[in-house]
N, C-alpha and C positions, 0 to 999 in steps of 0.2 A: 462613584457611589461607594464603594467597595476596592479591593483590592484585587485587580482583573474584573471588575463590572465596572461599564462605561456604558454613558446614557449621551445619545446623541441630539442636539437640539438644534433647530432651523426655524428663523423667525419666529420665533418663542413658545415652539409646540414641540415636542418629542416625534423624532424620527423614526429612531433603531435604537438597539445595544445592543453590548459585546460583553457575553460572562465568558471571560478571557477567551477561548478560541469559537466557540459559540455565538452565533448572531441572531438576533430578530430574526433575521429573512428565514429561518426553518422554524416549522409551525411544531408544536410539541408532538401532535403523529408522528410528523416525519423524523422527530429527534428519535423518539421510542422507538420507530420501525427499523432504525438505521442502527442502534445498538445488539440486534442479533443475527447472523447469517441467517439463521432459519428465518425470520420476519423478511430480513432483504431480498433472498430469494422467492419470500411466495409474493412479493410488492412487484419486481421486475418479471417476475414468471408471467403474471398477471397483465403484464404490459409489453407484454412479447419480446423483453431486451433479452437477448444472448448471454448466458451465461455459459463458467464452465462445468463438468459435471462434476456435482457433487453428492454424496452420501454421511449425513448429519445423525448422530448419535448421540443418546445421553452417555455418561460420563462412565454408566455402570454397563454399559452396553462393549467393553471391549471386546468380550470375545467375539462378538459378532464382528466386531474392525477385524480382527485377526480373521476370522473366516471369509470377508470380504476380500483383503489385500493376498491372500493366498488364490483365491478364484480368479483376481483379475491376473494375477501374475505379473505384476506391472506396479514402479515405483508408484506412491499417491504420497500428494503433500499433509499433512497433517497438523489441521490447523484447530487456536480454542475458538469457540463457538459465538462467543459474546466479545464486543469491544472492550470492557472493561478489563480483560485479561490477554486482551489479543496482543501483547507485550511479550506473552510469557511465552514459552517454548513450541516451535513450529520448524517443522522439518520435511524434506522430501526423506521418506520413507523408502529405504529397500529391502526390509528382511522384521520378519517378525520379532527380534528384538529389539530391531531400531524403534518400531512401533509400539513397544509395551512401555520401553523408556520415555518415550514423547508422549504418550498417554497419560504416565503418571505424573507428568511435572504439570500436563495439563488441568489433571483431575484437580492436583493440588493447587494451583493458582483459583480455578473453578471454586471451591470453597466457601469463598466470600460471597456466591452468589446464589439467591434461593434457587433450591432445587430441581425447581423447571426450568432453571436457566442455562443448566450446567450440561451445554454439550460441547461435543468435538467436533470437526468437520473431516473427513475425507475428501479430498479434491486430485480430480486427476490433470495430470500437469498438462499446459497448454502453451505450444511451442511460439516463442512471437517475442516481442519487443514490449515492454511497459511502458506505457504512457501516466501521466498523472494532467486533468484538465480540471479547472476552474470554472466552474459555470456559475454567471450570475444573472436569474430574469432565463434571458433566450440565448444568452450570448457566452462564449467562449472566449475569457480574459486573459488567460494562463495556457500554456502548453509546456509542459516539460516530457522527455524524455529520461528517464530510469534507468540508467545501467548498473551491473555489478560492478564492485572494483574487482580491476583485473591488473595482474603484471603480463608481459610478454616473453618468454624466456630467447635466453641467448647463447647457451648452449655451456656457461660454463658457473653462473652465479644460481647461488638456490633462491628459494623462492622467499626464505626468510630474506635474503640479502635485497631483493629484487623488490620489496616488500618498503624496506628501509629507504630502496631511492625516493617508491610510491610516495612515501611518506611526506620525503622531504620536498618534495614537486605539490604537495598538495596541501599541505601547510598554512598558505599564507590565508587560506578559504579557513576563518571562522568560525563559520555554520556546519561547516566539515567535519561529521565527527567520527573520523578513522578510528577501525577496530585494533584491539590491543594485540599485545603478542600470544595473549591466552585465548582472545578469543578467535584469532588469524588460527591457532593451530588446534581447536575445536571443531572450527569447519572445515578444514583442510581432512582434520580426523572422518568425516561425514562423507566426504569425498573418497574416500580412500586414499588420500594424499597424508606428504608429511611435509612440514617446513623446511626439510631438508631438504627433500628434492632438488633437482637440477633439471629443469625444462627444456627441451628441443626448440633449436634454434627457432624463430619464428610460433612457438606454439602458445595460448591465450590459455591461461591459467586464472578460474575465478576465486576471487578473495573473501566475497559475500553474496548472500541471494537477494536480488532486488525484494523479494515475498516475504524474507526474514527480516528486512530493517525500514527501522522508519523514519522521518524527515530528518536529513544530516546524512545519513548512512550509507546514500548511494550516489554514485555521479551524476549528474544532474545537468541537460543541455538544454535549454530553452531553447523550444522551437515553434512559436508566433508566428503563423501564415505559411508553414512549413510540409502542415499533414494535410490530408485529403479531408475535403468540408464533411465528409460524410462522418468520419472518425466523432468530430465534432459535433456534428445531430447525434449520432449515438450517445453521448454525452448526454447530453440535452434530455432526449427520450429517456435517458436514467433518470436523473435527476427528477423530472417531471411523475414519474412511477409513484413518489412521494406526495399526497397530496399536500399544500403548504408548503415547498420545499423551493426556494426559490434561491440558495447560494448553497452552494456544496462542491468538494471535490471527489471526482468521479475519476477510478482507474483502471483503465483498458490496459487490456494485451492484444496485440494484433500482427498478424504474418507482415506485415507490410504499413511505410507510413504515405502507402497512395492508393488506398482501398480499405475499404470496411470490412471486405467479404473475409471470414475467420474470424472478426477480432469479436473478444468476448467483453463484459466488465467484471471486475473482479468485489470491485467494493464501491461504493458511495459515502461517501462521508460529512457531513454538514459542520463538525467542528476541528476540520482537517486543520495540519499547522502551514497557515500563510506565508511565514517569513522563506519558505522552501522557495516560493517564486521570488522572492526578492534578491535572492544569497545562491542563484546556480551556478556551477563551475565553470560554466562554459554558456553564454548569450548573454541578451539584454534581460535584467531585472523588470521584474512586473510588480506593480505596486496595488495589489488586490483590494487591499483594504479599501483605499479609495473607490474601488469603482462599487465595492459595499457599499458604503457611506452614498454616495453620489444615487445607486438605486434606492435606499431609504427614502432619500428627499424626494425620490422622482415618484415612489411609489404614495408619500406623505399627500404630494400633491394632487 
């Protein structure tokens, strides 16, 4: 119809569409509900999914974040509040200046959006494994696993160097979209690391935070009949929190991928990027769009 809108047609009736990552299958509540942490958490609260803890502020509310993250005495991630900006600057937090900095590029992205819109999230970190699942209807299409990129040190190259293998080992992936040298030695800065460094034989040094990038940005293992089915209803019961919400990507963290028990959701998303199942580093491609398309018709019927 448009450029990125697509209208689906099945024996001469309308199925579904697609405003580019966007589908029919989520009702307009559930689009709105899904654009603010504060809305998603009171939709999943409300429907007993597990979350992890968090403390949501407006924008002018720092000093209270600062009085917050001095009480708990303990890093928190600091995230923007709204998807429309959740691009823009988000950090594990250790010291009160890290957090006045990440506040302000927040406040500033925030901006663009009216006034009740504009908060920040505090979130305290939760130990475990990232998952990203694709749920469409009842069922579980997609599985990926989320890692950061990491080098492995070997006792004599730095981490710039080790950085340049990564690079070239991981190249041939596309959809891959490896961070630069400014922004490798931005986060390494956040770490307390430098690119110069030299890492102990055998030690696992990370490049990026799975929480900090978005589809391209992290390695990516397709893993299809792999986790425990429970993982997957918890999926499900997210998704379902949405009234109308019948395709979305749903992203768990959890201690383990053969038990549910700890694992949290972090986000739900309904106009999450696709092509991520299609383009992972490592398994079989999953072609989502299709099994969209495929529930349109089944639902048309």
């Amino acid at each position: 119809m448009s450029s990125g809108h697509f209208l689906f047609f099945h024996s001469g009736r309308v199925v579904g569409s697609f405003e580019r990552s966007m589908s029919s299958l989520a009702s307009h509540q559930a689009r709105q509900a899904c654009t603010s942490r504060q809305m998603m958490q009171t939709y999943l609260k409300t429907s007993e999914v597990p979350q992890p803890e968090r403390k949501i502020l407006h924008v002018n509310e720092m000093s209270a974040a600062v009085r917050f993250l001095a009480a708990r005495d303990e890093p928190m991630y600091v995230l923007p509040g709204a998807r429309r900006t959740w691009r823009s600057s988000r950090s594990l937090v250790h010291s009160e200046e890290q957090l006045v900095r990440t506040w302000e590029k927040i406040a500033l992205a925030s901006e663009i959006l009216p006034p009740l819109h504009q908060h920040v999230v505090l979130e305290k970190p939760q130990p475990g494994l990232d998952l990203r699942l694709f749920v469409i209807g009842e069922r579980v299409v997609g599985t990926l696993l989320r890692l950061p990129l990491f080098v492995v040190g070997n006792g004599r190259d730095s981490i710039s160097a080790l950085f340049q293998e990564l690079h070239e080992l991981l190249r041939p992936n596309e959809y891959l979209r490896l961070p630069s040298q400014e922004q490798l030695e931005n986060y390494l800065r956040w770490t307390m690391r430098a690119a110069t460094d030299i890492p102990r034989p055998g030690q696992v040094v990370h490049l990026t935070s799975t929480r900090n990038t978005g589809p391209g940005a992290s390695f990516t293992v397709e893993l299809e009949g792999q986790i425990d089915g429970a993982l997957g209803q918890l999926a499900v019961d997210a998704m379902w929190a949405f009234p109308g919400l019948n395709a979305a990507a749903v992203d768990i963290r959890t201690p383990a991928l053969d038990s549910a028990e700890g694992a949290v959701v972090l986000d739900v998303d309904p106009g999450a990027e696709i092509a991520e199942f299609r383009y992972p580093v490592l398994g079989q491609r999953r072609r989502v769009a299709v099994h969209m398309i495929d529930h349109m018709v089944e639902a048309a019927r």
